[in-house]
C-alpha positions as CSV (number, residue, x, y, z in Angstrom):
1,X,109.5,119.9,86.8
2,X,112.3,120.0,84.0
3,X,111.1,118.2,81.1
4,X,114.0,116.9,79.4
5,X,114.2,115.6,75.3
6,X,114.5,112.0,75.7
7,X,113.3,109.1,74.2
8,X,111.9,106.6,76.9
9,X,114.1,103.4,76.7
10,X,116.9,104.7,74.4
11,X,120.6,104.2,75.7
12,X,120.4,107.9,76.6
13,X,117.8,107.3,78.3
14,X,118.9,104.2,80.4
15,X,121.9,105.9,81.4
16,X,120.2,108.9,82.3
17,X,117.9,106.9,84.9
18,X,121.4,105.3,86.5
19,X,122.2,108.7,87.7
20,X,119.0,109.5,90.1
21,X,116.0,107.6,91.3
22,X,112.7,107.3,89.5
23,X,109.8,106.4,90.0
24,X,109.9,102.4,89.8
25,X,112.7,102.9,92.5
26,X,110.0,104.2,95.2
27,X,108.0,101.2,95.9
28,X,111.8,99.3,96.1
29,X,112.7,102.0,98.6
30,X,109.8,101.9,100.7
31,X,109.7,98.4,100.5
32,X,106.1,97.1,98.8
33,X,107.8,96.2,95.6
34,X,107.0,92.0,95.3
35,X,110.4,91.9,92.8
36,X,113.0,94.0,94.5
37,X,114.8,94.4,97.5
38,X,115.7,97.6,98.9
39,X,119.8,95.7,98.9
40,X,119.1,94.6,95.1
41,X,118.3,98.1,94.1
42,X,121.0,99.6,96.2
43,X,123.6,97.3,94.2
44,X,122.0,98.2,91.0
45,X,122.4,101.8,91.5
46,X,126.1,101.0,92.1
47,X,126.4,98.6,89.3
48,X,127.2,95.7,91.8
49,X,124.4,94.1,90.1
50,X,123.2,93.8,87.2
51,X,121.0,95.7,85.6
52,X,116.8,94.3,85.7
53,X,116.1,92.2,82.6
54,X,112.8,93.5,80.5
55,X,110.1,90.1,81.4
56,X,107.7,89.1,79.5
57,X,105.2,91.6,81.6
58,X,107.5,94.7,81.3
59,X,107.2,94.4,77.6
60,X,103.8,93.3,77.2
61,X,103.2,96.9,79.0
62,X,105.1,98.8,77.0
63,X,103.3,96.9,73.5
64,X,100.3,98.6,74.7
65,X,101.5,101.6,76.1
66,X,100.6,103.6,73.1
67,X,97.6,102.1,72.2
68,X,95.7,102.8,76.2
69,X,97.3,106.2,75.8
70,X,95.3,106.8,72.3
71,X,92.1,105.0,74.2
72,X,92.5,107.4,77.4
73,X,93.1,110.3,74.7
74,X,89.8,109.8,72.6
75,X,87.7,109.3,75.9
76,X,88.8,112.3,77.9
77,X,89.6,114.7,74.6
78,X,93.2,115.9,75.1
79,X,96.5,115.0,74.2
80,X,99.0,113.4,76.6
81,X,102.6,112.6,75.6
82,X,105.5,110.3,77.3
83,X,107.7,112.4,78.8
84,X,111.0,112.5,80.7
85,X,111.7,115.5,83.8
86,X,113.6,115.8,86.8
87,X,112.5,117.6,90.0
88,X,112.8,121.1,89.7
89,X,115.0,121.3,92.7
90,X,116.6,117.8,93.3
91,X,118.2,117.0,90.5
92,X,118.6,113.3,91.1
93,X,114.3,112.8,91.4
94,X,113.9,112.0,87.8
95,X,110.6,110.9,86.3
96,X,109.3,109.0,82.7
97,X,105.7,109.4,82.7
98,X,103.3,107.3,79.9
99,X,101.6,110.9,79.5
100,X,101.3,114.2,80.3
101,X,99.2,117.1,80.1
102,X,101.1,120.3,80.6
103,X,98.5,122.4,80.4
104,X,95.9,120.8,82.7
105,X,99.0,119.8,84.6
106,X,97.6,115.8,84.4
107,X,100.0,112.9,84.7
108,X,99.3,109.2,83.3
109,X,100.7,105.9,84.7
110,X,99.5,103.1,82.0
111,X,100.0,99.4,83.3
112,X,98.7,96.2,81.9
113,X,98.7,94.4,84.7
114,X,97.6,91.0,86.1
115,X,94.0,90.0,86.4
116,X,94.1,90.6,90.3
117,X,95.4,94.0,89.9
118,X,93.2,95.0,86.7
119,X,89.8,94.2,89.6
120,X,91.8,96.0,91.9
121,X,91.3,99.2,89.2
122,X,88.2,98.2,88.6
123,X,86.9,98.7,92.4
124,X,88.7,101.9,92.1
125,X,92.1,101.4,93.8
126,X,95.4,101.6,93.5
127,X,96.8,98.2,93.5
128,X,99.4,98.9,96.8
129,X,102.9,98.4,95.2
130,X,102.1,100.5,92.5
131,X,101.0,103.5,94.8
132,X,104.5,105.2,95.6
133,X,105.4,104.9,92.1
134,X,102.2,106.8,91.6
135,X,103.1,109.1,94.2
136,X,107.1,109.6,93.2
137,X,105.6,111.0,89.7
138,X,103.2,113.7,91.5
139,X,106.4,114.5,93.5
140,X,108.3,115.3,90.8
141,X,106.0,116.5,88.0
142,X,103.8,118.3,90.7
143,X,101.2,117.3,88.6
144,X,97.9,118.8,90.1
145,X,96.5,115.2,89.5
146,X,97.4,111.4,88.2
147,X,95.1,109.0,86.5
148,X,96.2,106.0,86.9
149,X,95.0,103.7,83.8
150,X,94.7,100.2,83.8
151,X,94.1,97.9,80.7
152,X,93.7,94.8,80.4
153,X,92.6,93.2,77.0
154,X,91.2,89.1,78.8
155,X,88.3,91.1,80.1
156,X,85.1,92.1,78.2
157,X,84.9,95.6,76.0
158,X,83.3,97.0,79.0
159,X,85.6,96.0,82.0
160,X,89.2,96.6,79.7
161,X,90.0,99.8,80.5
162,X,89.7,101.3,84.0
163,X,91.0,104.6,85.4
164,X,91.4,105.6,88.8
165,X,92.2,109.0,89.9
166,X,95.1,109.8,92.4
167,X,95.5,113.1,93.9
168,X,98.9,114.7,95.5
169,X,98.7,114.2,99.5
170,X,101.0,116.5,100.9
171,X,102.0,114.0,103.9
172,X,102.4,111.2,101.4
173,X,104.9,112.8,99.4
174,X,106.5,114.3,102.1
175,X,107.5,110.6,103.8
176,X,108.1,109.3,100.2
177,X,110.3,112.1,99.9
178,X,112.0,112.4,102.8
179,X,112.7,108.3,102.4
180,X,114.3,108.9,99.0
181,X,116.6,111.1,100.3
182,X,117.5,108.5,103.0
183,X,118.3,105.8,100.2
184,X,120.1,108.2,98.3
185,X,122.1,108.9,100.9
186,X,123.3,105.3,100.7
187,X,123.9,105.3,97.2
188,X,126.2,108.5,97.5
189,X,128.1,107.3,100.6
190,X,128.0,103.9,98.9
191,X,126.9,102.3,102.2
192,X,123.5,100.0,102.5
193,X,121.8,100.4,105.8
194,X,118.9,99.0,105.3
């Protein structure tokens, strides 16, 4: 992976993710996103559409964003920062990870999700539409691992914070991949066949 100086949700940043898919696009794409349509997406990436409003959700995520990543810092002892990188050989896979470790090679996806999702992490999976967003980030970072971290603050001191660790399946990312290609194909050719 490229890592790339940018600021996460700067103007350069948001144009910089109009350009390729990331890795909010891939549960779209392969269709287990419960707020997008593979057609909606399509017309975003064309600009047929608007652009996705921040909810109340999306920013309550991104309030607390820094503060899981200090509480995953202090429990495993190392440093992860948000960064931005594009696939080192598709130049349109980009990826903004909540943290990474370069030198253990460790990415972080940070979500303060719903109370059905949080138990979800707390039984030590993956809530579904989150898993090809998890999967698009080992794709591109080639991260040697992913944890994904779930916080959420309605729950007692001891059931707040869970973790869940993902590994790289090389069959996984291979479909994800080889469907991202597909949708990009659309986008370039500026024809929806979905």
């Amino acid at each position: 992976m490229k890592i790339l100086n940018l600021e996460q949700g700067s103007s350069d940043w948001l144009r910089w993710r109009e350009g390729g898919l990331g890795s909010s696009d891939a549960p779209v794409i392969l269709g287990v996103s419960p707020w997008v349509t593979p057609k909606e997406l399509f017309e975003r990436k064309l600009k047929i559409r608007a652009p996705q409003r921040t909810n109340s959700s999306m920013q309550r995520g991104k309030d607390f964003e820094p503060i899981v990543r200090k509480i995953y810092e202090n429990l495993f002892g190392y440093s992860v920062e948000p960064i931005c990188g594009v696939h080192d050989s598709i130049p349109w896979l980009k990826v903004s990870l909540d943290g990474w470790n370069q030198e253990k090679k460790i990415a972080v996806e940070i979500k303060v999700p719903s109370k059905t999702d949080h138990l979800c992490a707390l039984s030590r999976k993956i809530p579904e539409k989150y898993i090809p967003q998890c999967n698009h980030q080992l794709l591109v970072s080639e991260a040697r691992m992913l944890h994904y971290v779930s916080y959420n603050p309605h729950f007692t001191k001891e059931q707040e914070l869970a973790i869940v660790k993902h590994l790289p399946v090389e069959e996984d990312l291979g479909l994800l991949l080889e469907a991202e290609k597909e949708f990009w194909s659309w986008i370039t050719s500026r024809k929806f066949r979905g």
